[in-house]
C-alpha positions in Angstrom: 0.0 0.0 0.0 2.7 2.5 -0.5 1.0 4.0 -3.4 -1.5 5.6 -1.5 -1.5 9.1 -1.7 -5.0 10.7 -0.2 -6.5 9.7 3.3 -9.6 11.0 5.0 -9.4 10.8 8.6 -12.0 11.1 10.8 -12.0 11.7 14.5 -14.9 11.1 17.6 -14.5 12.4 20.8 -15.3 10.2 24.2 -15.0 10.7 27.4 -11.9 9.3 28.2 -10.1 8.9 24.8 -10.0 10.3 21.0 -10.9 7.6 18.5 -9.8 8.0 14.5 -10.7 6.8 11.5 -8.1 6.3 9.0 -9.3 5.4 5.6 -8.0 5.5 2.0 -9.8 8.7 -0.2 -11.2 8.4 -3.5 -10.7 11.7 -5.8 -13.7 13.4 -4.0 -11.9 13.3 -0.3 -14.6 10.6 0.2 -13.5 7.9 3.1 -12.9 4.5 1.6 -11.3 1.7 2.3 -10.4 1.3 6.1 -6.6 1.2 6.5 -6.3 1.5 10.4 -7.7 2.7 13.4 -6.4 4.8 16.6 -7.1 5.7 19.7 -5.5 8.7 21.6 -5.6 8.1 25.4 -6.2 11.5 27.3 -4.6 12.3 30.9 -0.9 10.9 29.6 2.1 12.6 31.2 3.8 11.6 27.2 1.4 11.6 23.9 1.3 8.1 22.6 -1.6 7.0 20.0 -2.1 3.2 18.7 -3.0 2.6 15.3 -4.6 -0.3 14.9 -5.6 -2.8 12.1 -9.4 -2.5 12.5 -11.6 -1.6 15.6 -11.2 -4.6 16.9 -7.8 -3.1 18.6 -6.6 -7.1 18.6 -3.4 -6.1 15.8 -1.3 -3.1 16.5 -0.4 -1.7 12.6 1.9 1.4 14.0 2.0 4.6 16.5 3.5 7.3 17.8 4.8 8.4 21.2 6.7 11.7 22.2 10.1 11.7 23.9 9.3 14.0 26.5 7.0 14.6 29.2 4.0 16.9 27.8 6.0 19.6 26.1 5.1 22.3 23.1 8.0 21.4 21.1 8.6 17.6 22.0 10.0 15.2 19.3 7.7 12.5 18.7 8.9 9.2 16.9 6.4 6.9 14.7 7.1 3.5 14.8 5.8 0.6 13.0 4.0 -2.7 14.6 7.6 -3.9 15.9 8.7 -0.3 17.1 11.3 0.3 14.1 11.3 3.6 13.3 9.0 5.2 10.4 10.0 9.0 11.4 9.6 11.6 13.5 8.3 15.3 13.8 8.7 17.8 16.4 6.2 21.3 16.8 8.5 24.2 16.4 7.6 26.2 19.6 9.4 29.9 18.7 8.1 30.0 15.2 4.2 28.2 16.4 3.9 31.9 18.5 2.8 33.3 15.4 2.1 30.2 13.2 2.1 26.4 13.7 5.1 25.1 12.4 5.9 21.3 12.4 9.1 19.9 10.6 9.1 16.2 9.8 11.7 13.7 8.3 10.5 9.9 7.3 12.8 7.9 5.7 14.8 10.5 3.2 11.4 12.7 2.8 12.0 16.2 4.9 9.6 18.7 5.4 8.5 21.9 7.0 4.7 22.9 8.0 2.6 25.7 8.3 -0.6 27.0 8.8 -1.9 28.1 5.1 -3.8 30.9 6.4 -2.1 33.8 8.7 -5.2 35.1 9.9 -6.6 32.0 11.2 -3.5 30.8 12.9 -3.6 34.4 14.7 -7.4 34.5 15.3 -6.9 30.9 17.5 -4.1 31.8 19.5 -5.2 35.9 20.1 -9.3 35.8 20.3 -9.7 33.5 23.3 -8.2 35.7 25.5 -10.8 38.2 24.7 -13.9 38.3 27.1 -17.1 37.1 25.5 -15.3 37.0 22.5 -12.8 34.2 23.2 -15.4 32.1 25.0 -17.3 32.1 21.2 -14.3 32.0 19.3 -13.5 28.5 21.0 -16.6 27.4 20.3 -15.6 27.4 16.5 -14.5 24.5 14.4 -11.8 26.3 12.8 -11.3 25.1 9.2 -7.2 24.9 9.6 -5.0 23.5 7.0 -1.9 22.3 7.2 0.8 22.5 3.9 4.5 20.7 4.2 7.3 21.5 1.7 10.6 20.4 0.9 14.1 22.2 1.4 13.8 22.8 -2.2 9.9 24.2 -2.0 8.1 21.3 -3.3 4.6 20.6 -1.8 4.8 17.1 0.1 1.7 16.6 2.1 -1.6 19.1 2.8 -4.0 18.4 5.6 -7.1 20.3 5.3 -9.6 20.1 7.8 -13.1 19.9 6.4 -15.9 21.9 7.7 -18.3 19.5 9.2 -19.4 19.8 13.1 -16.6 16.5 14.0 -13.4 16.8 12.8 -12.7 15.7 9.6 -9.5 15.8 7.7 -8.3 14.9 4.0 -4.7 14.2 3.7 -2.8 14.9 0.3 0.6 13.1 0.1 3.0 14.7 -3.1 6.3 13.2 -4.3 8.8 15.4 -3.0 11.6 17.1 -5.0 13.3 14.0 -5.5 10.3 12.3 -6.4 9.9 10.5 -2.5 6.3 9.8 -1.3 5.9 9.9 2.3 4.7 7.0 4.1 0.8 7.1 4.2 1.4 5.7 8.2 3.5 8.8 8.6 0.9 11.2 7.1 -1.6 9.5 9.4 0.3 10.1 12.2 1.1 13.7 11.6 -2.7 14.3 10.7 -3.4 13.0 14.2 -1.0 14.3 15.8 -2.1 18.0 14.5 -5.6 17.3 15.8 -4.4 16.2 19.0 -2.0 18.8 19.4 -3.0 22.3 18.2 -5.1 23.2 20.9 -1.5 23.8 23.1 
């Protein structure tokens, strides 16, 4: 399955964990075939998600888990079902002031990551700490999207979040400048990993 090169992932919220959907896209964004499924545990001194084979949670596919104890710009390793390393990606806490930025290396695919939009990655960080105001603004589903690119500019991987009331997200993996593809388990990760994480 390393030709795959769109996922829609989709995410429910529980009580006591985050549960995701990770599916294979048709040209549409339209979820298709099932290709794993995750569960993020909350209340965890280090972020650590499972992916599994099914919902079944009997076959353990791949994962991630962060170095450090809770941390803005911790390095997070994915691993495959035997723990051998797939890649890792790390939050960029000076430059995610202004704008999220994530850089990424899997295998010999390296990226950078950003908010597309300026204004929305300033309207989430600045609005809730207006009165009234930030109480409603945190109320929004913001419709973030994410865009990766090469040392030499070349467009990697996009995750857009889609505007429907759960979260939603349609993954875009580009050969890189070398003609690379990333890992679809890697994108799934990262896509994850940006739902689970923005709201630090």
């Amino acid at each position: 399955m390393n030709d795959i090169t769109r996922l829609h992932v989709r995410q429910k919220v529980t009580v006591m964990v985050n549960q995701y959907w990770v599916s294979a896209a048709d040209e549409a964004g339209s979820a298709r075939q099932l290709l794993a499924f995750a569960q993020q545990k909350r209340m965890k001194l280090r972020e650590e998600v499972s992916f599994f084979t099914d919902e079944s949670r009997r076959e353990v596919a791949f994962g991630f888990q962060s170095r450090q104890v809770i941390d803005m710009a911790a390095t997070t390793d994915v691993f495959d079902a035997h723990r051998n390393p797939i890649g890792v990606f790390r939050k960029d806490a000076v430059k995610s002031l202004l704008n999220s930025t994530w850089h990424i290396t899997a295998g010999n695919v390296s990226a950078t990551g950003q908010e597309r939009s300026q204004n929305v990655a300033l309207a989430r960080r600045f609005g809730d700490m207006l009165p009234i105001v930030g109480d409603v603004m945190g109320l929004i589903p913001w419709q973030f999207h994410f865009d990766f690119t090469d040392p030499a500019g070349t467009s990697v991987l996009s995750v857009e979040r889609q505007r429907k009331v759960r979260d939603n997200y349609l993954t875009t993996i580009r050969p890189d400048s070398n003609g690379t593809l990333l890992d679809w388990r890697f994108a799934a990760a990262i896509t994850v990993a940006l739902d689970a994480f923005q709201g630090r």
